[in-house]
C-alpha positions as CSV (number, residue, x, y, z in Angstrom):
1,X,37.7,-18.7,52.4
2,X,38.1,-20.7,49.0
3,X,36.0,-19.3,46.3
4,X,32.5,-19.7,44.5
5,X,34.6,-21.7,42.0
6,X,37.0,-23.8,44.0
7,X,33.8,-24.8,46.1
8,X,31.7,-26.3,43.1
9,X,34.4,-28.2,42.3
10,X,34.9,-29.1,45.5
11,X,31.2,-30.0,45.8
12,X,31.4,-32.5,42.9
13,X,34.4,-34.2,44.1
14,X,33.1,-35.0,47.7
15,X,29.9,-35.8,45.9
16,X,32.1,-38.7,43.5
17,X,33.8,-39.8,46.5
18,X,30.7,-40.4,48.7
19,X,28.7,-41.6,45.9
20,X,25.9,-39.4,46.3
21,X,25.4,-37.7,43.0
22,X,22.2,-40.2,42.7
23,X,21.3,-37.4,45.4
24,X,20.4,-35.5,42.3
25,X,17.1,-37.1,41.7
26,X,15.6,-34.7,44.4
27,X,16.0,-31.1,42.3
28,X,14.6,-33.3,39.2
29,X,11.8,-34.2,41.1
30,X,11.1,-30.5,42.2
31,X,11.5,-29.4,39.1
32,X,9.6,-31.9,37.2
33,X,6.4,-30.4,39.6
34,X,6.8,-27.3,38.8
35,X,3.4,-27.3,36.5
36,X,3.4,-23.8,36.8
37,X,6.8,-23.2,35.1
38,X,6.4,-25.5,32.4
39,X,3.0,-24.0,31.9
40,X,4.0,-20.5,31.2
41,X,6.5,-21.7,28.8
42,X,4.5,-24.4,26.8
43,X,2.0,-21.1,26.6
44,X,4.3,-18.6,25.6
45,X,4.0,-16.8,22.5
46,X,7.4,-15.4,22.3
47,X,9.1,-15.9,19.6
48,X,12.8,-15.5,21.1
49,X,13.3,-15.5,24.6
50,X,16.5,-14.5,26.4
51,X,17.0,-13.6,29.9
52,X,19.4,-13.9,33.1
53,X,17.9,-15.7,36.6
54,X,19.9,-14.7,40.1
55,X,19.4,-15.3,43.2
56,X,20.5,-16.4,46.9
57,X,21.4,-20.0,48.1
58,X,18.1,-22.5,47.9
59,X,17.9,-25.3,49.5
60,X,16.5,-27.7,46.5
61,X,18.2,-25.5,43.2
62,X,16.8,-27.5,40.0
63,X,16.3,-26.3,36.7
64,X,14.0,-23.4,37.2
65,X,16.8,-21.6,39.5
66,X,18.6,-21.4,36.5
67,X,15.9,-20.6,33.7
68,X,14.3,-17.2,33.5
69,X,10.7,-17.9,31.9
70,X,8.8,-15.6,30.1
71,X,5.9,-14.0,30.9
72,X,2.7,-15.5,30.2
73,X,-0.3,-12.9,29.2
74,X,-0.7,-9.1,30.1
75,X,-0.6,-7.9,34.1
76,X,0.1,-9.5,36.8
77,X,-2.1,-13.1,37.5
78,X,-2.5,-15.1,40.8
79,X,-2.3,-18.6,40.0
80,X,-2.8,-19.8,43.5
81,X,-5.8,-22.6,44.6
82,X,-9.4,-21.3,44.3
83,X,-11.5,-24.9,45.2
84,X,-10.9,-27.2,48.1
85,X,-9.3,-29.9,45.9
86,X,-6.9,-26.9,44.9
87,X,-6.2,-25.8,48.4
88,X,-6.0,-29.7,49.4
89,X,-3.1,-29.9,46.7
90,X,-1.5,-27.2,47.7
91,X,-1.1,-28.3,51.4
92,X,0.1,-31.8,50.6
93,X,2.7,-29.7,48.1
94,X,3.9,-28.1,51.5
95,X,3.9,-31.5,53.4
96,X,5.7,-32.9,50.6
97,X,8.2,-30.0,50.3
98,X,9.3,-30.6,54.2
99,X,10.4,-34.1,53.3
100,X,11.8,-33.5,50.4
101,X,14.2,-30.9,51.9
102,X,14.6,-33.1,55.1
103,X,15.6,-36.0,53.1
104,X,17.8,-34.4,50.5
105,X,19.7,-31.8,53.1
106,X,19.6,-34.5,55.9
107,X,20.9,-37.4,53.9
108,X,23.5,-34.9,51.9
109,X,24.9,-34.4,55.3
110,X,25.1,-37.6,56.9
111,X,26.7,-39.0,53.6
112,X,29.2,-36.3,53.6
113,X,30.4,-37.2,56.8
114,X,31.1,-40.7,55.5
115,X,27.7,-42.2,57.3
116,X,25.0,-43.8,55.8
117,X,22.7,-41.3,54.0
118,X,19.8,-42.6,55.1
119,X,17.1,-40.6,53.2
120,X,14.2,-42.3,55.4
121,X,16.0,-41.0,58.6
122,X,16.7,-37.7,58.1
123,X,12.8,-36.9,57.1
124,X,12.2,-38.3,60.4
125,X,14.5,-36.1,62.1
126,X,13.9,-32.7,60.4
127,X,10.6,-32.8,58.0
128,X,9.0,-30.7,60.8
129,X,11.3,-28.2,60.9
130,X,11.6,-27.8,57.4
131,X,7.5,-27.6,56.5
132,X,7.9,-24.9,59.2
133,X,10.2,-23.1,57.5
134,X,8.4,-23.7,53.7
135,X,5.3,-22.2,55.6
136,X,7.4,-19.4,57.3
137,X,8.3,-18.5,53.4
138,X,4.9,-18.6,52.3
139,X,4.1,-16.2,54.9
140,X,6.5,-13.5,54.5
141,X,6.0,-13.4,50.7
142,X,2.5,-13.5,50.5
143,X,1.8,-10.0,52.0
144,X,3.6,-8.3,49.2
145,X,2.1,-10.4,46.9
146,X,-1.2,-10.0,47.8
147,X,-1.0,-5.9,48.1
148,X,0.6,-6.3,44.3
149,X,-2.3,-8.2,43.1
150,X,-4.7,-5.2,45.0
151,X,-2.9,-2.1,43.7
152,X,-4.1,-0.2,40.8
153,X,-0.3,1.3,40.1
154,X,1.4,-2.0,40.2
155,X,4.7,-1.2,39.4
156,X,6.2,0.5,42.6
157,X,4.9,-2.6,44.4
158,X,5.7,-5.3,41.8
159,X,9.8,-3.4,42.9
160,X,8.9,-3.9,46.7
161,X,8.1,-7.6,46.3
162,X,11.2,-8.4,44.4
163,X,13.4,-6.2,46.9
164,X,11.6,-8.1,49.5
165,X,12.2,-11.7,47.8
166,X,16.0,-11.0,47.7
167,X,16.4,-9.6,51.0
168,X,14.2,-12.5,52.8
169,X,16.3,-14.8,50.5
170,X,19.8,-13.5,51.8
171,X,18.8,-13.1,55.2
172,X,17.5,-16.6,55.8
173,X,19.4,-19.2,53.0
174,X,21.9,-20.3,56.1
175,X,18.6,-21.3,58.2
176,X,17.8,-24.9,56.5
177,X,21.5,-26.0,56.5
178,X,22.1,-24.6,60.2
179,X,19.0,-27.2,61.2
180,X,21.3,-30.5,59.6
181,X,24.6,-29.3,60.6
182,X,23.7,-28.5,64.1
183,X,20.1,-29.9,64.5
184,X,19.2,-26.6,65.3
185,X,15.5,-25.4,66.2
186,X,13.8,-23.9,63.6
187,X,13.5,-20.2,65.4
188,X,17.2,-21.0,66.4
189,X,18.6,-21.5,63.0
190,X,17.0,-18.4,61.9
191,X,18.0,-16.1,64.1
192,X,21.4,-17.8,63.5
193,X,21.0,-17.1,59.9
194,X,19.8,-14.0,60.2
195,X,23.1,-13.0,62.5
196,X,25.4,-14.0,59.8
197,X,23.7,-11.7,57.5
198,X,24.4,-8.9,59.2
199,X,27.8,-9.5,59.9
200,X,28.4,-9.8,56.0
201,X,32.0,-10.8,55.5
202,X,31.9,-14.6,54.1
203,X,28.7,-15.0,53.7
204,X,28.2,-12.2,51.9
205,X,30.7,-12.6,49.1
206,X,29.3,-16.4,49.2
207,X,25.6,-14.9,48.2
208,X,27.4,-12.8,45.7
209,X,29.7,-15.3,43.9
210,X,26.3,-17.8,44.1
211,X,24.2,-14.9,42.5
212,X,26.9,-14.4,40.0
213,X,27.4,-18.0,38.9
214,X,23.9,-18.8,38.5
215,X,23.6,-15.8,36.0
216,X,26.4,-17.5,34.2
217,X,25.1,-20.7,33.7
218,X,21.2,-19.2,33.1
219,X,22.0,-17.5,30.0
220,X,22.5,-20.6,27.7
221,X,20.1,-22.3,29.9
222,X,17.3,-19.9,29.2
223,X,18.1,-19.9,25.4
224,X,18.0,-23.5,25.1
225,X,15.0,-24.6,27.6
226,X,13.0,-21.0,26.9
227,X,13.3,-21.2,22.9
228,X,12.9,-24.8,22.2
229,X,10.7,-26.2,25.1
230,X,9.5,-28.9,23.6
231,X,13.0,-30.7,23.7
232,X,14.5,-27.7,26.2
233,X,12.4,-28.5,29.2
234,X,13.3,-32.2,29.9
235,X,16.7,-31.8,28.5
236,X,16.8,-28.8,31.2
237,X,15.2,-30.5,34.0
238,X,17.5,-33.3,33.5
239,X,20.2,-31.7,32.9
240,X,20.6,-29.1,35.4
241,X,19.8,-31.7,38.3
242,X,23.3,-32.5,38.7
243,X,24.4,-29.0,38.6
244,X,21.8,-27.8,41.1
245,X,22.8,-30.6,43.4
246,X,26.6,-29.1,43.2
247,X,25.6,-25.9,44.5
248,X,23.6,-26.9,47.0
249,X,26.6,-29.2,48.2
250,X,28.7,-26.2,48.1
251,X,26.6,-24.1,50.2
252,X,26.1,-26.7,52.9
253,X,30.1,-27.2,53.2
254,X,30.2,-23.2,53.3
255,X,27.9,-23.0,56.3
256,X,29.9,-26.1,57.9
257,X,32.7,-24.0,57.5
258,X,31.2,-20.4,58.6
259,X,29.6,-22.0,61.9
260,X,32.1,-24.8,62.5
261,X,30.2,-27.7,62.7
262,X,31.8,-30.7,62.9
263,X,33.0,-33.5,60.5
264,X,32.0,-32.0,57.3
265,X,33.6,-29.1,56.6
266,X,36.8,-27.9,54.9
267,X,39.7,-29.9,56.4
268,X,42.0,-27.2,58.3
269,X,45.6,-27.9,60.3
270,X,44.5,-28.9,63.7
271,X,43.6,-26.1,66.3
272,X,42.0,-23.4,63.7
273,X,39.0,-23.2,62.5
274,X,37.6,-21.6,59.1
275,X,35.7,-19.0,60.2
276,X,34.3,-18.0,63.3
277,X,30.9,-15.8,62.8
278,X,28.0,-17.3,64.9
279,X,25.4,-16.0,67.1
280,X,26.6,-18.5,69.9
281,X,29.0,-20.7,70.8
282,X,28.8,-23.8,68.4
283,X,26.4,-26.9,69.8
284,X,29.3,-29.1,70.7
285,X,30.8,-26.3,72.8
286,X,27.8,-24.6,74.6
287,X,28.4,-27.4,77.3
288,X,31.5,-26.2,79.0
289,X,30.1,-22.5,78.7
């Protein structure tokens, strides 16, 4: 399997050949409503902050994947809704989530394939699946949140929420690019996802050369956008639009390529295919099973 670096460049020529990189208005736009982020570093009364961010696969990455922020005030503070306009807000920032990810992943992949991209379509095809999964996330990561914010000795639980974050995060990125390539079922692509996990093999070096390059490109982003923030954060959320649109290209051609879906992933000599590591047979196959 090519690697983390021959994929992003890769990612930017299919991108320039499909004319999609306009495609990168999406992680702008998610990053641009990221009040909370921009908040904490307007706020900030550091004066030097440097720092790494790392992570696995997202389906939108804009700026803030790649910024590390500092912290904002002493302890740990919940920042969630408190009043019905607040918790109104925050469930149309869900809605509003689903199409965004059905739009961007959905018309990345039909314009990949050399069809129309058709933004409109593919939230009509997949926004459900995808508020599902945003609202699956929310769940998971809310218990450990919550027991954080209870606990007295914060510490060992503050550990338990980030181990938690990373192993949710490896276990399920596959999920929202399983539900474009092979219009997968939400509970389907997950348990897909999950299966390629724990195998490990590609898509385990994958996480780690994504984790890895992301901490590359977050340390002179988090000096620039975390130090001079009045210029740093649009130059940031500008900026790294394009870049987080690479990687997210690269990591939907990866999963074409570790579940063999069809028409979009890396072009092999006829008769093999790039990896086989699925849970079932592919879609197009389960027919003559």
């Amino acid at each position: 399997m090519p690697s983390i670096l021959v994929r992003l460049r890769g990612a930017w020529d299919r991108l320039s050949a499909h004319n999609l990189r306009y495609y990168a208005l999406v992680p702008l736009v998610v990053a641009a409503l990221n009040g909370t982020k921009i908040q904490n570093l307007l706020r900030s009364d550091h004066d030097f902050h440097a720092g790494i961010s790392f992570g696995a696969p997202l389906p939108v990455t804009d700026a803030w994947s790649f910024v590390s922020t500092p912290a904002v005030g002493g302890g740990v503070q919940f920042s969630g809704p408190r009043t019905r306009l607040g918790i109104g807000l925050f469930a149309f920032g869900l809605v509003l989530q689903g199409v965004l990810l059905a739009g961007y992943l959905g018309g990345l992949h039909r314009g990949l394939r050399g069809d129309q991209p058709r933004f409109g379509a593919a939230v009509g095809a997949y926004w459900q699946r995808f508020l599902g999964f945003a609202v699956l996330l929310l769940g998971l990561f809310l218990p450990p949140v919550l027991f954080t914010l209870a606990a007295r000795s914060l510490a060992p639980l503050v550990v338990l929420w980030l181990v938690a974050f990373f192993v949710l995060g490896y276990l399920l990125y596959a999920a929202p690019y399983l539900i474009v390539l092979h219009d997968a079922g939400l509970g389907e692509a997950l348990s897909w996802s999950v299966s390629l996990a724990t195998d490990g093999g590609a898509y385990l070096r994958y996480a780690v050369g994504y984790a890895l390059a992301v901490v590359a490109i977050s340390i002179p982003a988090t000096l620039v956008v975390a130090n001079v923030p009045i210029l740093g954060i649009p130059l940031g959320i500008v900026g790294l639009a394009p870049v987080g649109l690479v990687f997210d290209t690269a990591t939907l051609v990866f999963v074409a390529d570790l579940t063999d879906a069809e028409g979009l992933g890396t072009r092999l000599p006829r008769g093999r295919r790039p990896n086989r590591a699925a849970l079932s047979t592919p879609p197009d196959e389960r027919g003559s099973t």
